[in-house]
C-alpha positions in Angstrom: 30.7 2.5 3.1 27.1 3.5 4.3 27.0 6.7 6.3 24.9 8.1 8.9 22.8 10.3 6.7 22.6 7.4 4.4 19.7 6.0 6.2 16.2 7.2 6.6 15.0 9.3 9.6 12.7 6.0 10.1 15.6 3.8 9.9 18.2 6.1 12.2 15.2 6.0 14.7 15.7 2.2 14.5 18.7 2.3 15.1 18.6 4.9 18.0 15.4 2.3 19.7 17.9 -0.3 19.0 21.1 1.4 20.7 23.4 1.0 17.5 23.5 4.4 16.9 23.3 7.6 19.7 21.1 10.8 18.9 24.0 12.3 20.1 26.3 10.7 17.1 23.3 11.7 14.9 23.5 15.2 16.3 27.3 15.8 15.6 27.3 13.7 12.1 24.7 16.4 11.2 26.1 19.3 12.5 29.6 18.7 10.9 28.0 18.3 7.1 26.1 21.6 8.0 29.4 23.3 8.9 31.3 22.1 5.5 28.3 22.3 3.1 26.0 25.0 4.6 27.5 27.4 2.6 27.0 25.9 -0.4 23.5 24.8 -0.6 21.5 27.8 1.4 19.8 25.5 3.7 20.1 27.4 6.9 19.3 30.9 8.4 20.3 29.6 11.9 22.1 26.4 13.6 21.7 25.9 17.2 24.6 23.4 17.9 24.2 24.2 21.6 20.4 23.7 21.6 20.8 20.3 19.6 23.7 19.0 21.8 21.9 19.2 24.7 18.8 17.7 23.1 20.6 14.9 21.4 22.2 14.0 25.1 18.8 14.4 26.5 17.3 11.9 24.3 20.1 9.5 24.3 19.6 9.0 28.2 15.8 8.9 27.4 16.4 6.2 25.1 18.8 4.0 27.2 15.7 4.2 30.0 13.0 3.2 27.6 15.5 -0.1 26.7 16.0 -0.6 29.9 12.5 -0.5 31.2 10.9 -1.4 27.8 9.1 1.4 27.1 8.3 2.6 23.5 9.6 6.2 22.2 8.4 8.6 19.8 8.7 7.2 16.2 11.5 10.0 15.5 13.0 9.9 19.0 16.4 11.0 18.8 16.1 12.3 14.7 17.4 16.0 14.0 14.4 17.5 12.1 14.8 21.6 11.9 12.6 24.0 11.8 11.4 26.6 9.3 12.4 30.3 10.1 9.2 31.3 9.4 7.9 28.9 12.5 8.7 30.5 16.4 11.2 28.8 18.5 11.5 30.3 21.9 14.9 32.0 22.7 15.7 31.3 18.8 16.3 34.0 16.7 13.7 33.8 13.9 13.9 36.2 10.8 10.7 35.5 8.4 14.0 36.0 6.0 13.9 39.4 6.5 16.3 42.2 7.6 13.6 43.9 9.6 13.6 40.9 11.8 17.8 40.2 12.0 17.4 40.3 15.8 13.8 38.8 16.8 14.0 36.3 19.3 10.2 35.2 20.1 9.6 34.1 23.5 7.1 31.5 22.5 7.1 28.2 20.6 5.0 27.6 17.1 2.5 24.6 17.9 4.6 22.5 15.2 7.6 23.0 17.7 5.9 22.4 20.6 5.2 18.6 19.0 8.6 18.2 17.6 9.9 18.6 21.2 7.3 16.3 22.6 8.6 13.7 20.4 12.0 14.4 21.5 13.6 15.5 17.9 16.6 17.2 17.5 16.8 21.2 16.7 19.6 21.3 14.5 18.5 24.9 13.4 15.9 27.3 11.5 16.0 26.8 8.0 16.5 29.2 5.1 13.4 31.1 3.4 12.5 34.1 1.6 11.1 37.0 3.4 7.6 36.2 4.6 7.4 33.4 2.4 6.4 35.1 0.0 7.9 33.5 -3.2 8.8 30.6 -4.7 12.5 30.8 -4.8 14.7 31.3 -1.4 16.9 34.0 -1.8 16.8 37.3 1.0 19.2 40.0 2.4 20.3 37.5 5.5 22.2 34.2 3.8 23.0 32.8 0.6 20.5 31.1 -1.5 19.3 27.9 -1.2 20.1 26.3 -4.6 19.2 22.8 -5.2 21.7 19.9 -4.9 21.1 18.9 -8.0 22.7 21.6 -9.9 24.4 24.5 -7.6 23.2 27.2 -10.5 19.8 26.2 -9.8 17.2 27.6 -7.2 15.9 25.2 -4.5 12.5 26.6 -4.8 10.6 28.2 -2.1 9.6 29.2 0.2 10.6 25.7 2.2 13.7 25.8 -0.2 16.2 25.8 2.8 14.5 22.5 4.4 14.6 21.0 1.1 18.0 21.7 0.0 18.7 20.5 3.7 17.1 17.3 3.6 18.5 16.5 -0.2 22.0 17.6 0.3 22.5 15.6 3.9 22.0 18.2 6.0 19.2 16.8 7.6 17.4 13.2 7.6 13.6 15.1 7.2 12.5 18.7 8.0 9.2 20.8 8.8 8.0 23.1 6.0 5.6 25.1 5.6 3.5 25.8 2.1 0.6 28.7 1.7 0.8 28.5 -2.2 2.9 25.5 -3.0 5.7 25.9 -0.6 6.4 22.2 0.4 6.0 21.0 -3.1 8.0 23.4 -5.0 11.3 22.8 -3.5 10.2 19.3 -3.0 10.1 19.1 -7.1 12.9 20.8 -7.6 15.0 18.7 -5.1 14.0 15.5 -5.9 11.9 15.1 -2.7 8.8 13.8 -1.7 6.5 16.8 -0.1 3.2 16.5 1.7 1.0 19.6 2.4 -1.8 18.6 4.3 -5.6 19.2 4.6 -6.4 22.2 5.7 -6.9 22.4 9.8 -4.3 18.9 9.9 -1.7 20.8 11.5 -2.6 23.0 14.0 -0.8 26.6 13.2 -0.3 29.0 16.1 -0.1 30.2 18.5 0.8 33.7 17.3 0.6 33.2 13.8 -3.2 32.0 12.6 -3.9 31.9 9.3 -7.1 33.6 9.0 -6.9 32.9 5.1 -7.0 29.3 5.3 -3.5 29.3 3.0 -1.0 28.5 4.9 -0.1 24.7 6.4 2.8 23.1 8.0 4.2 19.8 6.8 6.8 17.2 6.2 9.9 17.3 3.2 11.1 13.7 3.2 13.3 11.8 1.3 10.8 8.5 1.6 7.2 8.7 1.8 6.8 6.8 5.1 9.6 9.7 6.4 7.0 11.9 5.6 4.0 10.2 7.0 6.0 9.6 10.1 7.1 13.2 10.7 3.3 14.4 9.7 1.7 12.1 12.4 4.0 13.7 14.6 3.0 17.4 13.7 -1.1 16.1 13.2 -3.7 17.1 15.9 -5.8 19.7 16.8 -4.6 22.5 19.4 -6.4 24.8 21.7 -7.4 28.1 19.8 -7.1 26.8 15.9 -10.0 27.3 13.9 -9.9 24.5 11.8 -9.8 20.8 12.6 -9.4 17.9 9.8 -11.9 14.9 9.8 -9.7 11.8 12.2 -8.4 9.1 10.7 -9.6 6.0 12.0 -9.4 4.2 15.1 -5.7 2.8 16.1 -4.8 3.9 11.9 -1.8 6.3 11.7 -0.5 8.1 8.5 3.0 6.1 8.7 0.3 2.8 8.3 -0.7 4.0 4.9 2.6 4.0 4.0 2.6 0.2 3.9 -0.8 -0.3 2.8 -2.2 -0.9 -0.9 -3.9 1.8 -2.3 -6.2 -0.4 -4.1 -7.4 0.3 -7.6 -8.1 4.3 -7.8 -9.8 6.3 -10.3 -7.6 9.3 -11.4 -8.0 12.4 -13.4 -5.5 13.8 -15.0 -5.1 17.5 -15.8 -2.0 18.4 -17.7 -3.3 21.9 -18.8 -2.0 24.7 -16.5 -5.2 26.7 -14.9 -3.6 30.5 -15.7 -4.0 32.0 -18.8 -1.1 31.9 -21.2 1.4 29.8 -19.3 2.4 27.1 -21.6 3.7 23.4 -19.6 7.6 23.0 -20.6 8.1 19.9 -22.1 10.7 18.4 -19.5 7.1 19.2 -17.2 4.6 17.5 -19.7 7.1 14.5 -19.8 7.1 13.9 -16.0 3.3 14.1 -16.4 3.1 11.4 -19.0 5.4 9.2 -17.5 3.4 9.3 -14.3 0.1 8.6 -16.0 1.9 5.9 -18.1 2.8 4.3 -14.0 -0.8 4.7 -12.6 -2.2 2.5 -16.0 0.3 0.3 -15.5 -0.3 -0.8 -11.8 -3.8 -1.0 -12.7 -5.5 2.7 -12.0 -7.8 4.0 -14.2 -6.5 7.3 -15.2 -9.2 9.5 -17.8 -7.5 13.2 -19.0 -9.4 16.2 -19.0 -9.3 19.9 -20.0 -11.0 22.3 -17.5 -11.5 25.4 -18.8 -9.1 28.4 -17.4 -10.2 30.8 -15.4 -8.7 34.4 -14.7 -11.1 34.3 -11.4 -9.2 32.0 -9.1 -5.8 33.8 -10.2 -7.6 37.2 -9.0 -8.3 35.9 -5.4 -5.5 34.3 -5.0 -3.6 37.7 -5.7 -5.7 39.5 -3.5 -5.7 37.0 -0.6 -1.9 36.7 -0.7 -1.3 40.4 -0.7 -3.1 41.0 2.1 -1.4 38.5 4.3 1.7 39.9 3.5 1.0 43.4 5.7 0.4 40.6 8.8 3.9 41.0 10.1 4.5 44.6 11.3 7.1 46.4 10.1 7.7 50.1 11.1 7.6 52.7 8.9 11.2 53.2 9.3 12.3 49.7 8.5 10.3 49.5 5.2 13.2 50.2 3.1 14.8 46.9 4.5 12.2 45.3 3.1 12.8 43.6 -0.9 11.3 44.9 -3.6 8.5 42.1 -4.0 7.7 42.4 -0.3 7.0 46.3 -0.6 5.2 45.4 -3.2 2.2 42.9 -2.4 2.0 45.0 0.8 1.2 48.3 -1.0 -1.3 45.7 -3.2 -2.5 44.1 0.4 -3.2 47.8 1.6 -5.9 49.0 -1.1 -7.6 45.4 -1.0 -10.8 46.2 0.6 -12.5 44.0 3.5 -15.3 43.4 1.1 -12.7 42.5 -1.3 -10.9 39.9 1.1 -13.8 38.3 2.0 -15.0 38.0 -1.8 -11.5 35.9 -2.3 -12.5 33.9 0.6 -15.5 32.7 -0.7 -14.0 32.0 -4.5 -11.5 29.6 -2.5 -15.0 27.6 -0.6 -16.8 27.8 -4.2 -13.8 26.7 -5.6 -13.2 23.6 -3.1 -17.2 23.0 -3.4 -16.9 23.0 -7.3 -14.1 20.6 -7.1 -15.6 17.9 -4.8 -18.8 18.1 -6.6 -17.4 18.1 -9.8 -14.5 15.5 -10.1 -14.0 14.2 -6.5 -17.8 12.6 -6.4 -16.2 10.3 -9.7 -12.9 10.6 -9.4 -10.4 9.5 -6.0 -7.1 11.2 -6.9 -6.1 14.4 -9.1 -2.8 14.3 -11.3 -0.8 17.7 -12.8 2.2 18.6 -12.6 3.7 20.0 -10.2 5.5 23.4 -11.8 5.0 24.3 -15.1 9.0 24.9 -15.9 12.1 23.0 -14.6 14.2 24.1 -11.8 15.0 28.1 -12.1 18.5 29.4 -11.8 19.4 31.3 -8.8 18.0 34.8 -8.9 16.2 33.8 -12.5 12.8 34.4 -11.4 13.5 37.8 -9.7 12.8 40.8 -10.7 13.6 43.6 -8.1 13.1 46.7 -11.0 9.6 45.4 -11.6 7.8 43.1 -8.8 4.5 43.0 -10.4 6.0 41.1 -13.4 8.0 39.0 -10.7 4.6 38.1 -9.1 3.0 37.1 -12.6 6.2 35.4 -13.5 6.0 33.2 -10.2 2.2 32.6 -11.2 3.3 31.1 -14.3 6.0 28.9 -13.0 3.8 27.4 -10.2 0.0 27.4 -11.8 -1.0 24.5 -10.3 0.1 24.3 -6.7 -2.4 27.1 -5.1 -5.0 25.5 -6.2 -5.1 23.2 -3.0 -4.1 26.1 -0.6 -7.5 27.9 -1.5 -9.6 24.5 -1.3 -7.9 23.1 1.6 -7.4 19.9 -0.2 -4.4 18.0 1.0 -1.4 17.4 -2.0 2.0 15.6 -2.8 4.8 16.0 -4.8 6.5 12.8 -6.0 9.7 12.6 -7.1 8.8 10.4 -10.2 11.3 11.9 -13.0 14.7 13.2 -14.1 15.4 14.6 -17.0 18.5 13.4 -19.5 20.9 16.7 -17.8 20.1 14.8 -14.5 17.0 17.2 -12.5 14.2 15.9 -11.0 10.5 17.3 -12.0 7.9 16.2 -9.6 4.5 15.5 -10.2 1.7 16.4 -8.1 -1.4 14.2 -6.5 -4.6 16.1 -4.7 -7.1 14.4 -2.9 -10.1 15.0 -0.7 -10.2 16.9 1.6 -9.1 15.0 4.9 -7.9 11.9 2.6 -4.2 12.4 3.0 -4.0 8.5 3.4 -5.0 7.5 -0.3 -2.6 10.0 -1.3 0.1 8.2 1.3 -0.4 4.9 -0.1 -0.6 5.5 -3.8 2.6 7.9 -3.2 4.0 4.4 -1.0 2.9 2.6 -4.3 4.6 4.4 -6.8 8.1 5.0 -4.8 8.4 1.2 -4.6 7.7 1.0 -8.7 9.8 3.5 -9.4 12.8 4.2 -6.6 14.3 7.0 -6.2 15.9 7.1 -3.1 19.4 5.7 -4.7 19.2 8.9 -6.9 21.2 11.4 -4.3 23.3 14.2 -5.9 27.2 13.9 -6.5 27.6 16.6 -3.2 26.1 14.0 -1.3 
């Protein structure tokens, strides 16, 4: 028999337009799974059953009024979607994953929350991350680890690995991420999720924490790609202060409208070779890769395979650039010891980086976008690689707390391909495209232009209906 968290966060927003089912039966379905299973999976820092109580019974009387004076809602009206806990909700205790912040409670909401409220979603809690968001796994001093549904020995990725393990173990019908090096599509690989991280300036960031780098971006972790365009024309839109504005889509279009819309026939170049020296693609990775460009021939895209050459440059900046935004939160010197080994660290790395040095990074990630648009986007409409170079990590696999520089070149050689669309500002997908025989999904990855996020919408729209996967769901489910 179907349950609630059966259906997709468009179709229990149906169903809450409709009146068959109450945001508040939405809100306790939810909240009941995250008491049996939370523990388990890793997928939250923080639940606020109070907050989303009164939410869900402040929606379900918004609802009955929009029936009865035939009004339209929000397109999520009603949905739970949580929150990252490196993303500020007011009076919420928010961690960055880190024992130096156990007790913050910011008295200000994140932009991202500020729309999720607007469209009158429901704040089940703040989902699990490492500290800062610094690596690709989700594991810190303040909960368990998120580990993916899949297989309970593995990692759910990071740093967005608590929203994914959320959204594929039932815990949640969608949920807000947040990716500066990959950190929506990691977790959405390893968890058999569809992930979009936007163009750079889509989502408005703030407004406390800018992102003078450029990195960083929120977005949507969905089971279904038109979840995720739904949720991401929610969190879209420039706000007051942000320094960075993507190009509009058209007049009366909206990203959930792509989702339904033929791609047409697009040219795509494939790049299977990971961009950082001397990481080698597992073949589980290279398989996913093939089967994908197999797909795109077969529905009729033109798909032509190239080598780029690698280049130690990029890897450099990136270093640099990430380090340094790891000394943005402040820590006092006497809370540095509750700080991990990694995080101690990049900040140490982040303090001898010179301005001249930041800014040098800066302009390798402009040279690099400019070299990219001019060099395969004028011929080419969609870029294919993988998404990680390895499979799904076990839990505490890709630490190393004795030595954090090899950690950090470890995590550069499971994730080579991901950053490359945080320094250009291109937008990027995972899709959920292949399992291997033991039964774990490997994602492959899409980039675009810059601004396009509806090409990559539709093609992703495309695929999912040539190759389901929503009937996969793992046996916790």
């Amino acid at each position: 028999m179907a349950q609630l968290h059966d259906l997709t966060a468009v179709e229990q927003a149906e169903q809450v337009r409709s009146g068959s089912v109450s945001p508040v039966e939405l809100t306790e379905h939810y909240l009941d799974r995250i008491e049996r299973l939370n523990e388990t999976v890793g997928a939250y820092i923080t639940v606020t059953p109070e907050i989303a109580r009164k939410q869900a019974a402040d929606a379900a009387s918004e609802a009955v009024a929009a029936r009865r004076e035939g009004r339209e809602l929000p397109a999520l009206h009603g949905v739970p979607v949580p929150v990252k806990d490196l993303n500020f909700v007011a009076g919420v205790r928010c961690t960055l994953g880190s024992r130096a912040y156990a007790d913050h409670i910011p008295d200000i909401d994140d932009h991202v929350v500020t729309k999720l409220r607007e469209a009158g979603t429901i704040l089940l809690g703040k989902t699990n991350t490492p500290e800062f968001g610094l690596p690709c796994y989700t594991e810190n001093q303040l909960a368990p680890p998120a580990r993916t549904p899949w297989d309970l020995e593995l990692s759910a990725g990071g740093s967005s690995g608590g929203a994914a393990a959320a959204v594929a173990a039932g815990l949640a019908p969608i949920a807000q991420g947040s990716d500066g090096g990959g950190s929506i599509r990691i977790p959405s690989s390893v968890c058999g999720l569809f992930g979009i991280k936007p163009s750079r300036g889509r989502i408005s960031g703030g407004p406390v924490q800018h992102d003078v780098s450029g990195l960083s971006t929120s977005g949507p972790i969905a089971r279904s790609v038109a979840d995720a365009a739904t949720l991401l024309d929610i969190l879209a839109g420039p706000m007051p202060g942000v320094p960075y504005a993507a190009p509009s889509l058209p007049l009366g279009a909206s990203f959930a409208s792509y989702a339904g819309a033929e791609p047409g026939r697009l040219r795509v170049v494939a790049l299977p070779t990971p961009p950082v020296p001397g990481v080698e693609l597992h073949p589980d990775c290279r398989a996913a890769y093939d089967a994908a460009a197999e797909l795109l021939r077969g529905l009729g895209h033109q798909v032509d395979e190239m080598e780029l050459p690698v280049d130690e440059g990029i890897r450099d900046a990136f270093g640099k650039a990430w380090a340094v935004m790891s000394t943005v939160y402040p820590v006092a010197p006497e809370h540095e010891e509750l700080l991990m080994p990694l995080t101690r660290h990049l900040r140490e790395q982040g303090g001898r980086v010179s301005g001249s040095q930041f800014a040098a990074s800066l302009y390798a990630f402009r040279a690099l976008g400019q070299l990219i648009a001019d060099a395969l986007l004028s011929s080419y409409d969609v870029i294919l690689t993988p998404t990680l170079a390895q499979p799904p990590a076990p839990v505490g696999g890709l630490r190393n707390d004795a030595d954090p520089e090899a950690e950090f070149a470890g995590l550069a050689a499971f994730t080579p391909f991901t950053p490359l669309y945080n320094a250009t500002g291109q937008p990027a997908v995972s899709v959920p495209l292949h399992w291997t025989p033991a039964g774990l999904p490997i994602g492959v990855m899409f980039g675009g232009r810059y601004g396009d996020e509806a090409t990559l919408i539709a093609l992703s729209a495309q695929l999912e209906a040539a190759r389901p996967w929503a009937h996969r769901r793992p046996s916790m489910w």
